[in-house]
N, C-alpha and C positions, 0 to 999 in steps of 0.2 A: 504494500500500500504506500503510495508515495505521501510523505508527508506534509500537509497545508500549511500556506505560507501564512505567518502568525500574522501577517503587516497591514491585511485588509482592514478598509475604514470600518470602526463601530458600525453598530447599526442597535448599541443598546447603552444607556450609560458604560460609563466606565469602570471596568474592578479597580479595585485598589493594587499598590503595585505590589500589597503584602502577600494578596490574595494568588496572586501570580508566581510569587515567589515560593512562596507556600507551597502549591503542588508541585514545583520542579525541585524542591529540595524534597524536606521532609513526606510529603506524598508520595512524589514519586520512590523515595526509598521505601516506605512501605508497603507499597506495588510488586516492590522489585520482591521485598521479603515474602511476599505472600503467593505471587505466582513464580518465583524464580528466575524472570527473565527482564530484561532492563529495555522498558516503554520509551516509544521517544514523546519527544515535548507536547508534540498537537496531542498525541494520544493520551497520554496524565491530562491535561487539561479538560478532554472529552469527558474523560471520565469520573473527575474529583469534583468537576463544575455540575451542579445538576441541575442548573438551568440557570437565566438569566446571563449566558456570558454575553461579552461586549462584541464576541468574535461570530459573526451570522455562519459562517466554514466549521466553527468549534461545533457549533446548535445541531448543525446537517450531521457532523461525524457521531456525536453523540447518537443520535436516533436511528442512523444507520449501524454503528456499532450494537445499540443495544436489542434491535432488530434481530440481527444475527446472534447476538450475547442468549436471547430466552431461545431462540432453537437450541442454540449448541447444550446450552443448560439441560432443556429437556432430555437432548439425544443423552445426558451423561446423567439423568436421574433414570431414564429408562434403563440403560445399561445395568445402574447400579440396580434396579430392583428386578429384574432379568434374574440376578445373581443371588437374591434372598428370597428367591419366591418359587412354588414349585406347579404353579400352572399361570397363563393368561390371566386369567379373573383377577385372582391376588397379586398377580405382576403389576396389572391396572393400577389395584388399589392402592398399593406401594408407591408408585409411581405418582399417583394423586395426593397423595398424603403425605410423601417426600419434599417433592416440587410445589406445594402449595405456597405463594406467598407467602404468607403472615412465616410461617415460618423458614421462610428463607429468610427475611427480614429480622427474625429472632440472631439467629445464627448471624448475618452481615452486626448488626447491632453490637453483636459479643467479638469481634475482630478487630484488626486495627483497623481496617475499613470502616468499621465504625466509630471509634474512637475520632478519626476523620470526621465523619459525618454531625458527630456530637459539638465538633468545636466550629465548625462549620455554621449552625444552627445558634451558634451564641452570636452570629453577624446579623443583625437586623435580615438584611439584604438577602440571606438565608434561612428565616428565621425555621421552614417548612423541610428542612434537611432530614428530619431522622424522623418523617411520616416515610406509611410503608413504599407507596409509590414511589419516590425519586428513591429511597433506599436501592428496592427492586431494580427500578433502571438502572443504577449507578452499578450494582453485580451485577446485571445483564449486559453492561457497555465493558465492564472489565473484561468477562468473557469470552465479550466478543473483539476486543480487541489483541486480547492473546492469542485468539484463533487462528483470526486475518494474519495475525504478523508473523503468529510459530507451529500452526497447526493443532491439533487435536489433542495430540500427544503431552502437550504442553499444558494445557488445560487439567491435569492430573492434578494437581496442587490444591484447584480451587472446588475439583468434584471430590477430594477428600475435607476439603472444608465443609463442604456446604451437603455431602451425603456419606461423608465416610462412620458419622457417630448414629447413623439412624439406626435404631431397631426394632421397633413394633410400633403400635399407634397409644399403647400407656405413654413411653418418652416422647412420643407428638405432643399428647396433651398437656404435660409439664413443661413441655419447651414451651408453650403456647400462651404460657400464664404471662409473662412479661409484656409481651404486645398485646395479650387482652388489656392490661394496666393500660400500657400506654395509648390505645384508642379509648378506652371508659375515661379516663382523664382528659387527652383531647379535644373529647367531643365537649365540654364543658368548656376548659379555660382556653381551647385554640392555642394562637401565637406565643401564651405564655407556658406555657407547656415548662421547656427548659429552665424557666426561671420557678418555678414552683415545685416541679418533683426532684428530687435531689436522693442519687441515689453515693453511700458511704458502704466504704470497705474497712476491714479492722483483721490484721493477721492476730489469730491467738494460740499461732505455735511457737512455744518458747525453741531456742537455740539448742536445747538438746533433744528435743522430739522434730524435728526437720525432716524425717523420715513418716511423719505423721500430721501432716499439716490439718488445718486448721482454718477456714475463711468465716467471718462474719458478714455478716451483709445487711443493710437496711435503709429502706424507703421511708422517705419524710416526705410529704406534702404539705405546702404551706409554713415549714416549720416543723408540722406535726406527723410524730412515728404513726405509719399504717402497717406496716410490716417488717419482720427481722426471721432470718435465720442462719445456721451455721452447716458448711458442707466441710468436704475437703476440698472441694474445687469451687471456686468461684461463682462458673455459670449456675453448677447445680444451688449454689445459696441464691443466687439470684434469682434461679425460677421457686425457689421455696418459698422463698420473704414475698414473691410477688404474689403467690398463690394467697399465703396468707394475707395481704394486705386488697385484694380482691374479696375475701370473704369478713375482713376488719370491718363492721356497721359505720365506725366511725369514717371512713372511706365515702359514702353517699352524705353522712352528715357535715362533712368537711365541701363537698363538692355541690353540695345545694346552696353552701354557704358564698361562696366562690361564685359560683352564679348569678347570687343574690346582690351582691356585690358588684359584678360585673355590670349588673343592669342597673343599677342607681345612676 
């Protein structure tokens, strides 16, 4: 794919030159770490930018990379459920229950891809970054842009990302709790999203149990605790504390308040 000349006139305000700097340093090395192979400029751009860039060529590449990014996706959730399934029917359902958004968006969320998208979202200008939609595009533009550039083969990286922990539809439903959180929250306070739910990590493996870790996790809203718990692994506390904090009462009476508020 030949790469687009950066030079063409706006056709949208302008990004800041942080924001540009940003994805060719730091983004782009987490690209590199994540699919193994080294993007060139237009391509990071395409793909770190989820809309709004200044560049109308960036806008095109994006859509057409992520075009191709959900086939190839699919082609490698089908693969994968081909491989844990032992007829059609339940390959299907595999394959539906793998590939479904929200939880691919679980999973991009818990990445440095998403970590990206998290600080991303503290920009005004971005504020809509770690809803599920641009999430999706922005792993369907990565995708697709390691495709185009290195084939199929290469693509391994990110179908071990994105379907290598799957195994039944009980771990569907717990991965599912986090992005339940975060649309029930959404749909209430919109753009403030990031500014109200605030999620805190706490190691409680002392130095001689290292062998035995320990993660805390917990969701504040507003200020206020909806949910806590402890794994060994991070993601798992996170979808616990979020399960729990979806069934917290105090969860609707915090968010009718926010509401209430909103409308005065």
């Amino acid at each position: 794919m030949r790469k687009p000349c950066l030079a063409s006139p706006p056709t949208s305000p302008a990004l800041s030159n942080s924001v540009h700097l940003a994805c060719l340093t730091e983004g782009r090395s987490l690209l590199r770490r994540m699919c193994g192979s080294e993007l060139n400029e237009a391509l990071c751009e395409a793909i770190l930018i989820p809309f709004k860039h200044d560049d109308v060529r960036i806008k095109v590449l994006r859509t057409a990379l992520a075009a191709v990014g959900g086939n190839v996706r699919e082609l490698l959730a089908l693969k994968r459920a081909l491989s844990l399934s032992n007829d059609l029917a339940s390959a299907t359902q595999c394959l539906n229950n793998m590939n479904n958004n929200t939880r691919i968006a679980s999973l991009v969320l818990e990445s440095p891809l998403g970590a990206w998208m998290n600080a991303l979202a503290k920009n005004v200008y971005f504020e809509h970054a770690t809803e599920i939609a641009p999430i999706v595009s922005t792993i369907n533009a990565f995708i697709g842009a390691v495709f185009v550039e290195f084939g199929l083969a290469a693509c391994r990286p990110l179908e071990t990302e994105l379907f290598g922990g799957y195994k039944d539809d009980e771990a569907l439903t717990k991965l599912h709790a986090r992005s339940k959180l975060q649309t029930v929250i959404q749909a209430v306070v919109k753009n403030r999203y990031n500014e109200l739910l605030r999620l805190e990590t706490k190691s409680l493996t002392p130095p001689s149990q290292a062998h035995n870790p320990r993660v805390e996790v917990t969701f504040l809203l507003a200020g206020t605790e909806i949910g806590r718990a402890v794994a060994k692994r991070k993601k798992d506390a996170v979808e616990q504390a979020a399960t729990k904090a979806l069934a917290n009462p105090s969860l609707s009476e915090i968010l009718d308040r926010l509401k209430h508020e909103s409308d005065e």
